[in-house]
Structure formats: C-alpha cells, structure tokens
C-alpha positions in Angstrom: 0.0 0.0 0.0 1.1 3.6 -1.4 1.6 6.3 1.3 -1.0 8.8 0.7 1.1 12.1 0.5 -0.7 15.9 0.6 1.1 19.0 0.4 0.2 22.6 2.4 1.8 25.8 3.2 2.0 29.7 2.4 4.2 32.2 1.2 3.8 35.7 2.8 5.5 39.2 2.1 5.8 41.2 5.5 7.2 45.0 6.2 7.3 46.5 9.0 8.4 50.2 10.1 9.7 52.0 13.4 7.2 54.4 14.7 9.6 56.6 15.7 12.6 58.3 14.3 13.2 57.9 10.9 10.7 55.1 9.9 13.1 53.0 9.6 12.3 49.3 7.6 12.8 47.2 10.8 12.3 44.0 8.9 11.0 42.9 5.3 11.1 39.2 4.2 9.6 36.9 1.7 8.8 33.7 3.6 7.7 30.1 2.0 6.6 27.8 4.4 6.2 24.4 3.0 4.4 21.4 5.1 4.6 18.0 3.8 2.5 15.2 5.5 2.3 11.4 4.5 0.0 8.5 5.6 1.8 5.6 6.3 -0.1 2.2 6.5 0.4 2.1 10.6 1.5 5.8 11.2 2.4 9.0 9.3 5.9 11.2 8.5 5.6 15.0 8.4 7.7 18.0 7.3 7.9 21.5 7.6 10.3 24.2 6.4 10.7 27.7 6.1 12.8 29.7 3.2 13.3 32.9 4.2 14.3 36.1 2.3 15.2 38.7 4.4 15.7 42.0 2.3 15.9 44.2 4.3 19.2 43.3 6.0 20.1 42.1 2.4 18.7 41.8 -1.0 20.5 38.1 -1.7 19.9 37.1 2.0 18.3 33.7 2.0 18.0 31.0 4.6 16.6 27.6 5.2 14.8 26.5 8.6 13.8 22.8 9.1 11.1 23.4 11.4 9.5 19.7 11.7 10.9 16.2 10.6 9.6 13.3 12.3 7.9 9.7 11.8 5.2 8.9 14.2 3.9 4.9 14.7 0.6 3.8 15.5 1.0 1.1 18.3 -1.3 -0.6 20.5 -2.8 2.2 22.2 0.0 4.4 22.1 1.9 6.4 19.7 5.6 7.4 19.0 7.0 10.4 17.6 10.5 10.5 16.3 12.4 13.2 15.2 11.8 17.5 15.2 8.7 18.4 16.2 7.1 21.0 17.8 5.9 20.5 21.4 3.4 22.8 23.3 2.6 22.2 26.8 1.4 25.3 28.0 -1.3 27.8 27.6 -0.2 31.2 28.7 0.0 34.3 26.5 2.5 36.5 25.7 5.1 33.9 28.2 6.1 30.8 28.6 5.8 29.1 31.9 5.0 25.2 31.4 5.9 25.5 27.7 9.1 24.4 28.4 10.0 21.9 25.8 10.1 23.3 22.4 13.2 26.3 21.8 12.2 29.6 20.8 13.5 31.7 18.0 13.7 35.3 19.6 16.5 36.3 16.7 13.8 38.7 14.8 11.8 39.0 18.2 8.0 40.5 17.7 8.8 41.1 13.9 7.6 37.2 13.6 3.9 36.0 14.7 3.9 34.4 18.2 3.4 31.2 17.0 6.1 31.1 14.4 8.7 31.8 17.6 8.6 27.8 18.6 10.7 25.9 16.8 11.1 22.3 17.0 13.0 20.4 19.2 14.6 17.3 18.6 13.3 14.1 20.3 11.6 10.8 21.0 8.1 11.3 22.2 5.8 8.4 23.3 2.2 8.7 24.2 0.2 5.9 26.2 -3.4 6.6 26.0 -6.1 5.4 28.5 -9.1 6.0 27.4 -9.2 10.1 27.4 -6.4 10.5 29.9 -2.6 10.1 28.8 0.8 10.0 29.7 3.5 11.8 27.7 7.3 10.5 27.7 9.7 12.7 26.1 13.4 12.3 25.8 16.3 14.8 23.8 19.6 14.0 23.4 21.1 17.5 22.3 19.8 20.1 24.0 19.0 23.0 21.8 19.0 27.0 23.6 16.9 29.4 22.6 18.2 31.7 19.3 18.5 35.3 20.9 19.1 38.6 18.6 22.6 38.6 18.0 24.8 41.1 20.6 24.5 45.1 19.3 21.3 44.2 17.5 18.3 46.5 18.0 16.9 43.6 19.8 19.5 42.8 21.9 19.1 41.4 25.4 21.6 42.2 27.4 21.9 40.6 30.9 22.4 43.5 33.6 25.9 45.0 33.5 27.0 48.5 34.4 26.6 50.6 30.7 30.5 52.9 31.3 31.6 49.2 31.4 33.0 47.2 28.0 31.2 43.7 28.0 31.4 40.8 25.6 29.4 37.8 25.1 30.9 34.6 24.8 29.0 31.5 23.3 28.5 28.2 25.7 30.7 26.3 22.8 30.1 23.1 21.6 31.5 19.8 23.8 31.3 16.4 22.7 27.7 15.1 23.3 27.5 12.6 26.3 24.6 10.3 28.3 24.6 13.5 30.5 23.4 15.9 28.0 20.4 13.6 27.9 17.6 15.8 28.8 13.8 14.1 29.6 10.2 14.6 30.5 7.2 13.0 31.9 3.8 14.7 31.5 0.5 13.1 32.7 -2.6 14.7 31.4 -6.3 13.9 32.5 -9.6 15.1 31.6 -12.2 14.3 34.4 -14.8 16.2 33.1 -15.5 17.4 29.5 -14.1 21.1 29.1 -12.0 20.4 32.3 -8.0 19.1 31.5 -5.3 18.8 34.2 -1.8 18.3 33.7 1.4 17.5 35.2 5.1 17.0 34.4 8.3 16.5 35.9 11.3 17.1 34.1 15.2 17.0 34.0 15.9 19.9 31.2 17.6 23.1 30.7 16.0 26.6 30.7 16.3 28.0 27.0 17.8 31.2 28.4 21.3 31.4 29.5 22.8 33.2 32.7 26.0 34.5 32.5 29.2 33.8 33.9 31.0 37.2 34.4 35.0 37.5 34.4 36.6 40.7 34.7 39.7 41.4 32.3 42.0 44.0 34.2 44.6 46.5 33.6 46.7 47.1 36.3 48.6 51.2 36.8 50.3 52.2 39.2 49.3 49.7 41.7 45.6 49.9 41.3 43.4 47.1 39.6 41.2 48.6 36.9 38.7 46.9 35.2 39.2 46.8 31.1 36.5 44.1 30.1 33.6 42.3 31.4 33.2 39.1 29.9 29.8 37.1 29.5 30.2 33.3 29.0 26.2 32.0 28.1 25.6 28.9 30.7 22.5 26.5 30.6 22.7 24.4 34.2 20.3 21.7 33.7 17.7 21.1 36.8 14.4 19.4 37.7 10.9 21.3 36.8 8.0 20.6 38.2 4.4 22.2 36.5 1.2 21.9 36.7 -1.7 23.2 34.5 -5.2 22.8 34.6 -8.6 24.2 32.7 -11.5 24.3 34.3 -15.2 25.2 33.0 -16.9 27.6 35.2 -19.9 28.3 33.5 -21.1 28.2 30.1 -18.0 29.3 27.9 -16.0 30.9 30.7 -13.0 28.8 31.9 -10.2 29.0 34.3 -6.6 28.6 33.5 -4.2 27.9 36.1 0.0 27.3 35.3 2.5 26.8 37.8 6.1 25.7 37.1 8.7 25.1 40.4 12.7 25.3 39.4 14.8 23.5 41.7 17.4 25.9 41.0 17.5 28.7 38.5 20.9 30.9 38.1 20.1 34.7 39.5 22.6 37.7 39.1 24.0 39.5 41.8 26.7 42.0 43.0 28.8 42.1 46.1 27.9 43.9 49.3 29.0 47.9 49.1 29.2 47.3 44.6 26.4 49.3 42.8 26.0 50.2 39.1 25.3 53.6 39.7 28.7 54.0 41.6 30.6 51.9 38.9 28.9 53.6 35.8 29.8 57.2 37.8 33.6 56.3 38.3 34.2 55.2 35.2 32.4 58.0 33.2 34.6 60.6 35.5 36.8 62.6 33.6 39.7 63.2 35.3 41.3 65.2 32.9 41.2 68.7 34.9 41.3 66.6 37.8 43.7 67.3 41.2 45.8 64.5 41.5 44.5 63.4 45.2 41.4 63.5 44.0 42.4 61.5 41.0 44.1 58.9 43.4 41.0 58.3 45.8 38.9 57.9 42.4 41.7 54.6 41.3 41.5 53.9 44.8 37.8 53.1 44.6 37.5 52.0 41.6 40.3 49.3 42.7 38.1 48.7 45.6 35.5 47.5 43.6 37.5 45.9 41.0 38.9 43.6 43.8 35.9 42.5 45.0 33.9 41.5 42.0 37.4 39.5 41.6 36.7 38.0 44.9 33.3 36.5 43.9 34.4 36.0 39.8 34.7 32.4 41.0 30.9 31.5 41.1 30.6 34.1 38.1 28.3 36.6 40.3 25.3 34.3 39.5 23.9 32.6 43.0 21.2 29.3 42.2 17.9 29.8 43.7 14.6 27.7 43.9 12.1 29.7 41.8 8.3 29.3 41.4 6.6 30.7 38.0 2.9 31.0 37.5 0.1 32.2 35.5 -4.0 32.2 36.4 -6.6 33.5 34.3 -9.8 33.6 33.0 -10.5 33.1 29.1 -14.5 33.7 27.6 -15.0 32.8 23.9 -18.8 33.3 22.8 -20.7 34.9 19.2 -17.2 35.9 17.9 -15.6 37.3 21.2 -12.8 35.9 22.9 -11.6 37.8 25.8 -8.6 36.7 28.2 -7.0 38.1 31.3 -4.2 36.6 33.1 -1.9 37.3 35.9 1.7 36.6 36.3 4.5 36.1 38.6 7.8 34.9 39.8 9.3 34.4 43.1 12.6 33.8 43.9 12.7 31.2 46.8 15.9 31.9 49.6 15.9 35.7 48.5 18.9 37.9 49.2 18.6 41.3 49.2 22.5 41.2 46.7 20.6 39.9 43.8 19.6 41.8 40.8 16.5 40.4 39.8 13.5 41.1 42.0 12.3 38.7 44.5 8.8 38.9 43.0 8.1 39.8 39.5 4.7 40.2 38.3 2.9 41.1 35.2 -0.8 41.1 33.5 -1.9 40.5 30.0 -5.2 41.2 28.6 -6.1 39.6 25.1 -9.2 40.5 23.1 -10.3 39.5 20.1 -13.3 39.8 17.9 -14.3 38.1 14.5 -16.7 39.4 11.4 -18.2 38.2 8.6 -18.2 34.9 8.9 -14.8 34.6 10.2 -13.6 36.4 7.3 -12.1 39.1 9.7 -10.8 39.5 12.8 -9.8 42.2 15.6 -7.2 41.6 17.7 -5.9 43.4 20.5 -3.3 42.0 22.9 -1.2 43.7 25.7 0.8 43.0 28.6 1.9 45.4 31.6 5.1 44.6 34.0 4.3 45.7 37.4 8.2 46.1 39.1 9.3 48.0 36.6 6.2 50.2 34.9 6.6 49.0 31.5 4.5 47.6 28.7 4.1 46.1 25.2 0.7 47.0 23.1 0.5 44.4 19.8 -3.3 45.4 18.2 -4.2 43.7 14.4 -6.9 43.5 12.2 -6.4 40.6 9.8 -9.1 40.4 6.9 -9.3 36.9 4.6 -9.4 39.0 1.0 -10.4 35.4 -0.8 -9.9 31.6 -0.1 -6.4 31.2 0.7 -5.8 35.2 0.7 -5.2 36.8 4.0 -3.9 40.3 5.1 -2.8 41.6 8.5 -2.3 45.0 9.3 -1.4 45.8 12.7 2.1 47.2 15.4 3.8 46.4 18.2 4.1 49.5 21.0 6.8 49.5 23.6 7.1 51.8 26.3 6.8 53.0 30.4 9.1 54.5 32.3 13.2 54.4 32.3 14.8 51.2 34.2 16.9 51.8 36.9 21.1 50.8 36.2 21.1 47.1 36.8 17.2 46.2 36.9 17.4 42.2 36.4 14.6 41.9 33.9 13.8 42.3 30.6 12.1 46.0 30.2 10.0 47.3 27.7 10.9 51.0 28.1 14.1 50.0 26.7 12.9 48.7 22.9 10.7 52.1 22.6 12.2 53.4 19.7 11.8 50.2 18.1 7.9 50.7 18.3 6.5 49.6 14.8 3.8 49.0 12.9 3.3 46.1 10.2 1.9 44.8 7.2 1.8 40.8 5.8 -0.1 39.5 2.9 -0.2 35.3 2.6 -1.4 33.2 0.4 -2.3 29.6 1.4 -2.5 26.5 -0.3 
C-alpha cells in the first residue's frame, strides 16, 4: 500500500516600520513555508520548512529553517514520535511558563507571529493513551537553547551589567555530546470532566535562556586594579521542573486557566555587598582630565576597591542558584465571535537575598481581546501585557481580513514603552525597545 502524501503551506511578504525616528524598515522578508504530511499504512511522516528572504538586512539574503521532521507509529494504544517536532505544553500568553519543551526563536523578536517563535525540538516522544487521559514521555539527546538577537542588534538582550563598562558575550561552545546531555520529560494529562484538563510534568531539562558567567579582564597602573573588560560566558545548568496546569469550565463558555512551574534551581545575578551600578557607571564615566591628583588617586583607589571585590566573587561568576516558582492564572471567555482573556503573572525567587539583581517577586498582567466578522472572514485583535516592578508595557493590536480563499492580510504594530529602568534592573524592560515601536503589514497566500 502507497503512502498517501498531501502538500500545504503559504508564502507571505511582511514590512514593517519604526514608529519613531526615521521610519526606519525594521524587517521585510519573503517567507515560503512548506508542510509535507504522508499516511503511512500504521503511522504517518511530516515535514515542515521555512525559506526565508530577508531584504531588508540584504537583498540576496536567503536562509533555510527545518522546522519539523519526524515519523510517528501507530501502536497498540499508544503512539511514537521520532524526530523535530514541535511540542506545546502550556497555555499562557505572551510567556512561557509550562511551555518548556520546544526552543524559541527570539533572533527577529516580535517582527515574527507568536506562534512562528517555537521551533522544533529534537526528540523521541511516546504517548500511552487510557481512554481520554494520557501519559507523555519525552526524551532529547542534544539540547537545543533558545536563538537570541545577536549582541549590538536592535533587539539585543543584554543581561544586567554596568553601561560605562566594555562587556562581551561569549557562546557556551560546543563539547562532545555525552549520556549526560540527555535531557527528559514526563507529562500526565487527565480530563475528568468534558471542558475540564489537568496536567502535570516532571522534568530533567535546561531553561532555554542562559545566565551568564561574568569575568573581569584588568589593567593594572600604578598599583591599582582597573577593570578593562567584562566578559559574559552564556551557561544553561540543567535542573528538575516541576508544572502543573489545569482548565477548568466555570460556567457556560467561561473557563479557568491555572500554570504553575517550580525550578529546583534557576541561576540569578547578583553583586557584592558595598558594589552598585550607579557608583561603577559614575567612576568610570569621571573625567579626570582637569582633575587634582589626590582627588584623581581616591577615584583609582575606589575603583580598585571594587575591582577587587567583584574579583573575589568572579569564582561563582556573580550568579547565585535559587529555587524559583513561575505562574500564570486566568480567566478566558469565547462566545458569538468574542474571545476575551486576562491573566496574571509572577515569579518568586525562593531563599531571596537582598544582593541579587532580579527582583524577589516579579509580576505582570496580559489582557487579550479578540473579535471576529463576517463569517470569520475578519478578525480584531488586541493583545497587551503590563510589568508591574518595573512600569513598563508592550501593546500588539491587528486587524487581519481573509481577502479570498487562501488570501489573508494583516495589518497591525507592536508599541513598547513606560518609564526608564533603573542601572542594573534584572529583567527584561520594555521601556528599553521604545524606539523600536512599529507597525506592520503581511499579505499570505495559502494553499
């Protein structure tokens, strides 16, 4: 018997502008996607890429993404899944809490669709079924970070380090692959009632972000230690997540949505006792030019002060591992066209000391609503998300209209903005990509 074999996909054009400034063309591409699935007598193969051309860093630029490539087997009951494929496990939006699994391409950030950030991740997954429960087994032997923009990009995320200070980032490098890059997952799901899921995983895996080792290179005059470069060496420590998620039907077409994730130990940044940015970014922005010499001398003095004791704690690479719990609760109401969901957010570090750099509870609120016309034909859209420590928001609002069968456009922008961080604030801030405020435009055709 012939494998039956059926062919899908798009290809889009998509331009978008800064807001601010001189308009500039942030991004402009011309993307096939191509999806290839095949029935197999006692299973099915699937693949998916991308072929990207990005003109507006380059009219030649072209690459290739192999988003999906895997095999799955019917068995007894059961299925498995070999190969790149993508895995969602969670449910929360605009953040990723118990949707762990799959890596996520942040190297164009918001200039992509949210769901074309999760690439595939390659493994061996096995599914045992019984009856409308499950249990999920997932296994990767390479680990595979997230992509981040690359360093001096307008997207850049920087970990915290004092600005009047030269920094590099250095790559984790590659190693030969052992048993004990192995990374695995467990995930039981069960539906008790219909409209009602509950899930929960255990899990030996790294976090797709790094932390960041930190070693000072110094320059020594005079007698006093100066600092000349701070270096950044990416680390992913592997360690043991726990997460639960659950939806629950409250009434009618309102539900609850509940995600907590619990981090053995997740790398936080942190300076010695009597070291600030501000005093660092002051010292070392003093000209000393016109300077009187003592004064010039207790200025080396201190800044040899706190040369020496970042020294003292390069050892660890100023990171400290904490216990950390992440987690998301919500409400979500889809009726007549409307879908309308609020969630809250936060993070606490367990074990908290008052030297580290990220906050011992972070918190945040998103607010999605959405409304569709005409049959579905077209659709509002209006999505944003508000960080509580630091003031700071994102605003994504689209109106996407299907022109014809297999014809859609999208018009829409991403707005980013509150007020300025403080030197050395531990999380990402949105304040920070406001002149990169933009609006869009995307045309696909399906198939």
């Amino acid at each position: 018997m012939y494998a039956q074999i059926s062919w899908s996909g798009y290809m889009e054009n998509y331009n978008a502008v800064t807001t601010t400034g001189r308009n500039e063309l942030i991004s402009g591409r011309n993307q096939l996607r191509l999806n290839l699935l095949a029935s197999l007598p006692d299973g099915r193969a699937y693949v998916s890429s991308d072929i990207r051309n990005n003109y507006s860093f380059s009219p030649d630029s072209v690459n290739y993404t192999l988003r999906e490539a895997w095999v799955e087997l019917y068995l007894p009951d059961s299925d498995l899944r070999i190969g790149r494929q993508v895995i969602v496990w969670g449910q929360a939006d605009g953040a990723f809490i118990a949707d762990l699994i799959s890596p996520v391409d942040f190297s164009e950030f918001l200039t992509r669709s949210f769901d074309d950030l999760r690439t595939g991740v390659d493994a061996i997954s096995y599914t045992r079924y019984f009856g409308s429960n499950s249990l999920q087994l997932v296994a990767n032997p390479v680990f595979q970070p997230y992509t981040l923009p690359p360093p001096g990009s307008r997207w850049d995320v920087r970990p915290p380090v004092p600005d009047s200070l030269n920094s590099r980032i250095e790559p984790a490098g590659q190693h030969t692959i052992t048993l004990r890059d192995m990374q695995a997952a467990v995930r039981l799901s069960l539906r008790p009632t219909a409209g009602s899921d509950l899930n929960m995983a255990v899990m030996y895996w790294r976090p797709g972000l790094p932390a960041y080792r930190k070693t000072l290179q110094i320059t020594e005059e005079s007698g006093f230690r100066l600092p000349e470069l701070l270096n950044l060496k990416e680390r992913y420590r592997p360690t043991i997540i726990t997460t639960v998620s659950s939806v629950f039907r409250l009434a009618g077409n309102l539900n609850s949505q509940t995600e907590i994730a619990w981090y053995h130990r997740r790398d936080a940044d942190y300076l010695p006792e009597n070291v600030s940015f501000e005093r660092i970014n002051e010292l070392l922005a003093t000209d000393t030019q016109n300077l009187p010499i003592e004064e010039i001398i207790r200025l080396a003095g201190e800044i040899d002060f706190i040369t020496r004791s970042l020294e003292a704690d390069s050892a660890n690479g100023l990171l400290r591992a904490k216990p950390l719990i992440s987690g998301m609760t919500g409400l979500r109401y889809a009726r007549s066209g409307w879908l309308v969901s609020a969630q809250y957010l936060g993070e606490l570090i367990i074990d908290y000391e008052e030297l580290l750099l990220q906050d011992e509870y972070y918190h945040s609120a998103t607010l999605l609503m959405q409304r569709s016309f005409r049959r579905d034909t077209m659709t509002l859209r209006a999505f944003t998300r508000y960080n509580f420590n630091g003031d700071d928001f994102w605003i994504n609002p689209e109106w996407q209209y299907d022109i014809s069968d297999g014809i859609s456009l999208r018009i829409g922008g991403h707005f980013f903005g509150g007020k300025l961080p403080e030197a050395g604030y531990g999380h990402v801030h949105f304040r920070n990509f406001a002149s990169n405020s933009f609006i869009y435009g995307g045309v696909r055709a399906y198939w």
